[in-house]
C-alpha positions in Angstrom: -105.2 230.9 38.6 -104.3 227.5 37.3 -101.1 225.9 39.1 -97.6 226.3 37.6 -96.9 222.8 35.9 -94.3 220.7 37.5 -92.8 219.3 34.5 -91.3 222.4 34.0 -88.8 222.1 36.1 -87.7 218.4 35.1 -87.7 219.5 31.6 -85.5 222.6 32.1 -83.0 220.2 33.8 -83.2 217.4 31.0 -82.5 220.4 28.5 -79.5 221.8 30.7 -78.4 217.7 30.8 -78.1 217.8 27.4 -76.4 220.5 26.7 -73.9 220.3 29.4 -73.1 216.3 27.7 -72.5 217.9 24.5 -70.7 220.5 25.2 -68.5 218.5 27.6 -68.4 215.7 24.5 -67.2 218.3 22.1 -64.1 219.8 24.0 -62.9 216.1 24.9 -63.0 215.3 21.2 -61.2 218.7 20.1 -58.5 218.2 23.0 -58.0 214.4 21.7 -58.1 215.7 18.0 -55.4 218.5 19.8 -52.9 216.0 20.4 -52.6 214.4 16.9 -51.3 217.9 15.7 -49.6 217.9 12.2 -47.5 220.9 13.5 -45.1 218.4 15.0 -43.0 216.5 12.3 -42.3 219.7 10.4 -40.6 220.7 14.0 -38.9 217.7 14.2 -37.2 218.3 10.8 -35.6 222.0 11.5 -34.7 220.8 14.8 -32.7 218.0 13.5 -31.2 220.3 10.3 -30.5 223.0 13.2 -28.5 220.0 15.0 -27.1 218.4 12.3 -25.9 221.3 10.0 -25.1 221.2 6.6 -27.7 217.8 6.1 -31.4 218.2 5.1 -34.3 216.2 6.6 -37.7 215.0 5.2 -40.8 215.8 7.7 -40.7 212.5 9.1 -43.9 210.5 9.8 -45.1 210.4 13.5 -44.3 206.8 13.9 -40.7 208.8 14.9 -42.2 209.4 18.4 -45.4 207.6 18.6 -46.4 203.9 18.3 -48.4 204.6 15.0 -49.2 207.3 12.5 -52.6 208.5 14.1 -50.4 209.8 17.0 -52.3 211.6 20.2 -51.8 211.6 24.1 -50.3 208.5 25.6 -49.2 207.0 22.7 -45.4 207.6 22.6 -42.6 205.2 21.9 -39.4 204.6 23.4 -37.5 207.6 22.0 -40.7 209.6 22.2 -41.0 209.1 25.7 -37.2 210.0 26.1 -38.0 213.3 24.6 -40.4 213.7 26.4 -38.9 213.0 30.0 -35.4 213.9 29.3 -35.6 216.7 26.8 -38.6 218.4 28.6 -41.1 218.3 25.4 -44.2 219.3 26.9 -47.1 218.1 24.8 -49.2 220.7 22.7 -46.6 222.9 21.8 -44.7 222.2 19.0 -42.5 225.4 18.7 -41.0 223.6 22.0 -39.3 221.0 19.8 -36.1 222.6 18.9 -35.0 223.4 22.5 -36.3 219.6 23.4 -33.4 218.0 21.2 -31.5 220.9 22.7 -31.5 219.4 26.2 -31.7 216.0 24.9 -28.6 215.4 22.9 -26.3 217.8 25.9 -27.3 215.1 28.3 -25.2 212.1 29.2 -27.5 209.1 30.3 -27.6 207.8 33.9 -25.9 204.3 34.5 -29.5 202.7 34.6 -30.2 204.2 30.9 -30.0 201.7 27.7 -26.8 203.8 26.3 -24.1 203.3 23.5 -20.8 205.6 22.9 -21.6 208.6 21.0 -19.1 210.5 18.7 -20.9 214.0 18.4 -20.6 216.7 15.8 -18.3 218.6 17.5 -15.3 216.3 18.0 -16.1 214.9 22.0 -17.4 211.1 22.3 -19.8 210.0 25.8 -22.5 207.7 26.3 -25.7 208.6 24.9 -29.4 207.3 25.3 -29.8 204.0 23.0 -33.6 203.9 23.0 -34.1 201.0 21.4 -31.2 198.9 22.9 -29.4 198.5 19.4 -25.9 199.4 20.7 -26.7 202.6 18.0 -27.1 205.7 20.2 -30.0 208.2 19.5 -28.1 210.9 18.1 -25.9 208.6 15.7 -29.5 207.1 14.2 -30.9 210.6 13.7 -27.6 211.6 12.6 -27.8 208.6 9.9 -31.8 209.7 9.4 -32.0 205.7 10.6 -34.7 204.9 12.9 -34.4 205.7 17.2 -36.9 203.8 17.8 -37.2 201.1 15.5 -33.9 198.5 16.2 -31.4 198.0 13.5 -31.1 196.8 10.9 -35.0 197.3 10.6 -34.3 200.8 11.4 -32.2 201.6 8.5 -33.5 204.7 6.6 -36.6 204.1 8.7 -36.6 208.3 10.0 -38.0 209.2 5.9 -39.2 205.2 4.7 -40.2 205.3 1.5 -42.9 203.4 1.9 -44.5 205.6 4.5 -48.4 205.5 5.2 -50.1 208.0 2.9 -52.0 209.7 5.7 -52.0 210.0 9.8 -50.6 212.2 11.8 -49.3 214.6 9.1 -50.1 213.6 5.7 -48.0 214.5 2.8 -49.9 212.7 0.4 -53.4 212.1 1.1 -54.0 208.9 -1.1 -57.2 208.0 1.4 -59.0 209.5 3.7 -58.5 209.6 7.5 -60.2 207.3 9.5 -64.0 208.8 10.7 -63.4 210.1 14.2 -66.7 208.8 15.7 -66.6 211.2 18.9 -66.7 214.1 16.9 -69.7 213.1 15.3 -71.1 212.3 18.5 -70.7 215.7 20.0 -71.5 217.2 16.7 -74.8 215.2 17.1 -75.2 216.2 20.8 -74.6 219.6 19.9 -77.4 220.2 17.3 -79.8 218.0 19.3 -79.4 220.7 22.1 -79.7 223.3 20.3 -83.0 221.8 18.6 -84.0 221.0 22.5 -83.3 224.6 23.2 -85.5 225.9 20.7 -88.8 223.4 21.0 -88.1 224.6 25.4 -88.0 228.4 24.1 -91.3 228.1 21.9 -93.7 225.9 24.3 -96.4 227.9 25.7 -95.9 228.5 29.2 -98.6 227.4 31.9 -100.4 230.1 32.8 
């Protein structure tokens, strides 16, 4: 009987390399892609209109809560990280919007928080969070559909601009295409070359 051939071994491993990478590869891309959700804005809107009765609100771009357009994890501004903190919005779950602004406009800021007075919709005035240090509070700017994050006057009519980007986080008008995400096509890539790797493993003749 001829010996068993010891590159059998080392190859099984490379093949289980590989397809561990791509696998690994393809559910970082999909939890990054995750993040970027188009489900938000649309939340942001009934929130506010549930706030703010009686006024009616465009699905803003994400550049409401994020730095830019493409959104994702870790890229919050000011009044997105305020949300976030004070409001309790955890992230990937948009239906958790509404109840965010909730808790966010009931607070009243600590002594350390940028704030400004407040007149709210139902008669009372307090201090309220002033994330971008405009003397405008929060609620007032989204009251006015002005801009929390974006210091006045540049932030005037900033919540719906109307010249917004035609695509990012949730496109309304897709005038251009998204920018390639190269890590999907990576993992898409690892993916089939794994699978080919499985196949041409499966088929080689063993050693007898």
């Amino acid at each position: 009987m001829m010996p068993v051939s010891k590159t059998r071994p080392s190859r099984a491993r490379s093949l289980q390399l590989a397809v561990a990478a791509s696998l690994a590869l393809s559910a970082f891309g999909s939890a990054r892609t995750a993040h970027a959700t188009s489900s938000y804005p649309p939340e942001v809107a009934k929130a506010l209109e549930q706030q703010f009765p009686g006024q009616s609100y465009c699905v803003p771009q994400c550049i409401t809560c994020h730095l830019t357009n493409e959104g994702g994890f870790g890229t919050m501004n000011v009044f997105g990280k305020n949300l976030e903190t004070k409001g309790m919005l955890p992230p990937g779950n948009p239906a958790l919007v509404a109840p965010a602004f909730d808790r966010y406009f009931k607070l009243t800021p600590a002594a350390t928080d940028p704030q400004a007075s407040t007149l709210f919709i139902d008669g009372t005035t307090r201090p309220f969070f002033d994330s971008d240090q405009d003397g405008v509070s929060d609620y007032t700017e989204l009251q006015k559909q002005d801009s929390p994050s974006v210091p006045l006057p540049a932030g005037v009519g900033e919540f719906c601009p109307t010249d917004a980007p035609q695509y990012g986080c949730f496109a309304r008008v897709a005038g251009a295409p998204p920018p390639v995400d190269r890590l999907g096509l990576l993992s898409a890539g690892l993916v089939v070359f794994g699978l080919a790797a499985f196949r041409r493993f499966k088929r080689a003749p063993r050693a007898s």
